[in-house]
N, C-alpha and C positions, 0 to 999 in steps of 0.2 A: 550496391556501391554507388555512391553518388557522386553525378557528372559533374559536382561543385566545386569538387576538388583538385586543388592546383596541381600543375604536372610536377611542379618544382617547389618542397619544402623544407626547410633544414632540419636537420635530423636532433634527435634527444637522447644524448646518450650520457648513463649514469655514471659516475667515475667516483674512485678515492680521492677526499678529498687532498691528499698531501700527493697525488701526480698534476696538480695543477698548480706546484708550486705555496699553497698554502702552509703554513708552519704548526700543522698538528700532531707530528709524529711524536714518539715517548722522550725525543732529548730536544723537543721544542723545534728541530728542525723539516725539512722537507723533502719530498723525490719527484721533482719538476721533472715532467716528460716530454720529451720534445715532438713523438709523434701525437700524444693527447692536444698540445698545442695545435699540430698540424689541424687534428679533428674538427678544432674549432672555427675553422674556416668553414665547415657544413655542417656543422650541431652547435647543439647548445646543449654545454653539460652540465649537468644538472650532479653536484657535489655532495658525496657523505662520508664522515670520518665515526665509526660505531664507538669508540674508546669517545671522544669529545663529547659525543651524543648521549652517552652512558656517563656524562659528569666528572671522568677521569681527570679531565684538563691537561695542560702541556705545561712544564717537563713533569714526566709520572714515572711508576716502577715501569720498567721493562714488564713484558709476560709471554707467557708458552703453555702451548696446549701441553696437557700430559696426562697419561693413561694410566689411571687407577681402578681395578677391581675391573678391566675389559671396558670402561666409559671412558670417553673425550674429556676434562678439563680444562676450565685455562685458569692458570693460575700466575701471581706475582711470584717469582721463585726468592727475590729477596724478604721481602715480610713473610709469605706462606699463603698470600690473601688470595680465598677462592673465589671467582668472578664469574663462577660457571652460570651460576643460574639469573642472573643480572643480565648480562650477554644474551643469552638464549632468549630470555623473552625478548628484550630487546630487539633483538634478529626478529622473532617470528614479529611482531607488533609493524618493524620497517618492513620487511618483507611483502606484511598486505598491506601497506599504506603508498607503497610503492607500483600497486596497481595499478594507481589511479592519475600516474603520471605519463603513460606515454610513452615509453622508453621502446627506443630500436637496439639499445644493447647498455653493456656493463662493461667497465674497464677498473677491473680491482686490482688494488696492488699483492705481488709476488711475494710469497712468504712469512706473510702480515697474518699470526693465531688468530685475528678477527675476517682479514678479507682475501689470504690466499685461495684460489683456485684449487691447487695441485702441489702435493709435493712437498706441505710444508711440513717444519720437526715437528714428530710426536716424542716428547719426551717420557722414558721411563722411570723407574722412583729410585733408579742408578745416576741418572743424566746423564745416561745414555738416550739419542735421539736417534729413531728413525724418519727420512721423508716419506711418508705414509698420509699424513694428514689433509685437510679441508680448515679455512677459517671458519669459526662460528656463522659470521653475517652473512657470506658468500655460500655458505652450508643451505643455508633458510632462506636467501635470496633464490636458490638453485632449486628447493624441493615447490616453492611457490612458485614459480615463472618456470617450468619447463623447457618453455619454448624458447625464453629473452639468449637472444646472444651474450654468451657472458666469456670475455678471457682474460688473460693476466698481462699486465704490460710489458713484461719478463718475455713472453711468448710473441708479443706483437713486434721487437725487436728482427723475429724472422721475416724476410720480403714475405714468402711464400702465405706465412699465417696470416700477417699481415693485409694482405690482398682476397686470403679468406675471409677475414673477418670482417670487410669490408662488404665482402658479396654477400655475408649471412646478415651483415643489417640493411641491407638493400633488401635483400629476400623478405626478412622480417616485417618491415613497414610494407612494404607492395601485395602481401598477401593479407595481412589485416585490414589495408585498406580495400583489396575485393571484399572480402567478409564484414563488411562494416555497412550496416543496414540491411535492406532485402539485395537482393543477388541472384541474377540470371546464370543456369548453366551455360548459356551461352559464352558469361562472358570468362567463368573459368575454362572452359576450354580454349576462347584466345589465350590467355593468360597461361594456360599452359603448354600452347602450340609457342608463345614464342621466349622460351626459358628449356624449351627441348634440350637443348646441345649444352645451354651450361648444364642440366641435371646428366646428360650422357657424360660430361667430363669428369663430374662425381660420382655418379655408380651406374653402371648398368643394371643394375638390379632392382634400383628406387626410380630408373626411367622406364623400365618398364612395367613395375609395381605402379606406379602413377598413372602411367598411361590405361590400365586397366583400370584403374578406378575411375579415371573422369570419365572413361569408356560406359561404364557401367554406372552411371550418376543418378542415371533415372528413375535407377531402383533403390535408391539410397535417403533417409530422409537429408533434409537441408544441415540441417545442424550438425550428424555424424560426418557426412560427406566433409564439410569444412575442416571440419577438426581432424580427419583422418589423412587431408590434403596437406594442412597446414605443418602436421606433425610431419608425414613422409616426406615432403620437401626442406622444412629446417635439417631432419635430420641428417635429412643424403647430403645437404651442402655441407653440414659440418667436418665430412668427409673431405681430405685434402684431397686435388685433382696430383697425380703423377704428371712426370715428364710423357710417361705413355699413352694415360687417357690424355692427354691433350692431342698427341700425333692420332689417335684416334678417331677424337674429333675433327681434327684438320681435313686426316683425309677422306671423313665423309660428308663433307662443307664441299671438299674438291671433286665428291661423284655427283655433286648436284649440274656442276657447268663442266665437267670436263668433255665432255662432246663437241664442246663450242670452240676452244681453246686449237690455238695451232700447237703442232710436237712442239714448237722449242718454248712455248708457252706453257704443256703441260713438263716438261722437262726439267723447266725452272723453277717450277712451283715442287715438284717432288724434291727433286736437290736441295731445296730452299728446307724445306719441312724436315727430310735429312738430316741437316745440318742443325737445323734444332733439336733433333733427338739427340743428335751428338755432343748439343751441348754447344756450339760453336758458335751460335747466333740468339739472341733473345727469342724469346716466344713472339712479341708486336714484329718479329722479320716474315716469318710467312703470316701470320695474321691480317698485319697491311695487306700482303699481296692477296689475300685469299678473300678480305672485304674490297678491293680494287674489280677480281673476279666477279665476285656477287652482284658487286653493282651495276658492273654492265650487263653482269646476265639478265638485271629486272625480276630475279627468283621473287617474287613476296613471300613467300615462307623465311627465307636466307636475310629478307632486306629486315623481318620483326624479332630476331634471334638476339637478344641479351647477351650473351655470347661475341656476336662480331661487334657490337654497340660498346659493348665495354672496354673491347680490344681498343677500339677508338680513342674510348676516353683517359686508357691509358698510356695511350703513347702521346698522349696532348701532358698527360699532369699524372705521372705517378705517384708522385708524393702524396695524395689522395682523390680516390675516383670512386663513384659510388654511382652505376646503375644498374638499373632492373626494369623490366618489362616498360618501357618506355620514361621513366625517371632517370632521368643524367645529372649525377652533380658532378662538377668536375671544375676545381678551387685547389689552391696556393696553400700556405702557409698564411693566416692572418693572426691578427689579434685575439687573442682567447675571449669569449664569449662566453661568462660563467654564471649559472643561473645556482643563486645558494640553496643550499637545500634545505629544508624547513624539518622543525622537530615532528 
C-alpha cells in the first residue's frame, strides 16, 4: 500500500443516470434523488443510463423483462420488439469497461428491466407479473464486480440501509486501497485490529472467521490471502447490524474501562445502553458516552476502532458520513458533482 496516499479522497460512485436528475427516462422525464444529491458532497458520480447507451433515445416504448421458454427477456410490450440480446451484450461490454473506473459502489434505479437490483416484474405471456426479477445491466454489473457495493435507491430510502451502504463503500475503497501494490502483513493486521467491533456488530461469525485468517497469514500466499480478506469482510458488512448486535458491542467497548469508572458512572452507562435496546434513545446516546469512556481511558485498541470513529462522525453529520480504518468524510448536502459517463 502506498504511504502516498491521501487520508482524505472523494469517493466514486456509479449511479443511474435519471437519479441525478437527468431526463433519460422512457417518457423523457427524470427520478432526481435527494440522497444521491446528498452523495455528491463526497463522491463524484460517475452517471449511466443502458436504454440512452443502447441508442433507444428519450421519449421511447416503455419495456419489461418477460419469461419465455424458463429465459429473461426484455421486450417493448407495445411493438413486440425484442431487445434481449442488444441489452445483454451491452451490459456484459459496460460491465468490463466499468473496471477500469474506480468505483467505491453503484446506486441503480428500483424497478428499472435494465437497472433494478431486486424485485423487479417478471412478466409472464398472460401479463401476469411476478417480482422475481434482476435488470439486465445491473444483472452483469453484479456477476463482473462481486465485491462493488451495489443497491437501489428505493432501499437507501431506509436510515438503517442507508448507513449500511455508506460503511460498505467505506469498507470497499480502504481495503483495496491496502491491496493496492506490494503490502506488509503487518499492515493487514492493523487494519484489521481496528475494524474489530464494526465487523463484531455484523457477524460474529465473519469476526472471527477473519480473525483466523489474518491469524494464520503466514501460511497463505499474498494474493489468496487478499482476496479471501477482501471477500469475507465485504460480505459480513453487507449484513445489516441489529438493534442487539449493537448492545453487543457496546457492552463489550464497556468491559474494556469499566474497572475505572465509579458505580454511578457504570450505572449510567448501563441504563443509557438499556434504553437504547428499548428503543428510547438513538444509538450516538450511549455511543457518545462510551467514546467520552475510551478516551479518557487512553485504551489504544478502543482509540483506532472505526466503530467509535464513525459514531463521531455521525452525530456531527448524519445526512452523510463515511469512515473506515482512519478515512473520515464527513460533509453536508452540496452541489452535485456529476462526472458524465462515456460510451
Amino acid at each position: 500500500m502506498s504511504d502516498s496516499t491521501p487520508a482524505l479522497q472523494r469517493y466514486r460512485i456509479g449511479v443511474s443516470a435519471c437519479l441525478v436528475g437527468a431526463p433519460v427516462r422512457f417518457d423523457g422525464g427524470h427520478k432526481h434523488d435527494d440522497f444521491v444529491e446528498a452523495l455528491a458532497g463526497v463522491a463524484d458520480l460517475v452517471t449511466v443510463c443502458p436504454e440512452m447507451e443502447l441508442g433507444l433515445g428519450t421519449p421511447r416504448e416503455s419495456m419489461r423483462l418477460v419469461r419465455e421458454d424458463g429465459l429473461i427477456t426484455l421486450r417493448a410490450p407495445r411493438s413486440g420488439r425484442d431487445l434481449t440480446d442488444g441489452m445483454r451484450q451491452y451490459a456484459q461490454r459496460k460491465a468490463a469497461a466499468i473496471a477500469a473506473w474506480d468505483l467505491d459502489g453503484f446506486i441503480v434505479k428500483k424497478d428499472s428491466p435494465s437497472c433494478g437490483m431486486e424485485r423487479v416484474r417478471v412478466y409472464d405471456h398472460n401479463g401476469v407479473a411476478q417480482r422475481s426479477g434482476r435488470g439486465l445491466f445491473t444483472e452483469a454489473l453484479m456477476a463482473a464486480h462481486p465485491l462493488l457495493v451495489v443497491e437501489e435507491e428505493g432501499r437507501l430510502r431506509d436510515p438503517t440501509l442507508r448507513e449500511n451502504f455508506l460503511v460498505r463503500i467505506a469498507a470497499h475503497r480502504a481495503v483495496r486501497r491496502l491491496f493496492a501494490g506490494e503490502w506488509r502483513l503487518g499492515e493487514l493486521v492493523a487494519f484489521h485490529s481496528s475494524i474489530k467491533l464494526e465487523l463484531l456488530a455484523h457477524s460474529t461469525t465473519a469476526y472471527r472467521a477473519l480473525g483466523r485468517l489474518v491469524a494464520h497469514g503466514k501460511r497463505m500466499p499474498r494474493a489468496e490471502l487478499a482476496a479471501a480478506y477482501a471477500r469475507g469482510l465485504l460480505e459480513a458488512l453487507a449484513r445489516v447490524p441489529s438493534t442487539g448486535t449493537h448492545v453487543n458491542v457496546m457492552q463489550h467497548i464497556a468491559g474494556y474501562f469499566s474497572r475505572i469508572l465509579s458505580g454511578d458512572e457504570r450505572s449510567e452507562l448501563a441504563e443509557l445502553i438499556a434504553e437504547y435496546q428499548e428503543e428510547r434513545v438513538p444509538r450516538t446516546s450511549p455511543l457518545t458516552l462510551l467514546r467520552h469512556h475510551a478516551r479518557k481511558s487512553g485504551d489504544a485498541y478502543l482509540a483506532r476502532q472505526t466503530y467509535l470513529q464513525r459514531a463521531a462522525s455521525r452525530s456531527r453529520s448524519p445526512a452523510c458520513s463515511l469512515s473506515l480504518s482512519g478515512t473520515s468524510i464527513d460533509r453536508r448536502i452540496s452541489p452535485a458533482r456529476v462526472a458524465p459517463h462515456r460510451r
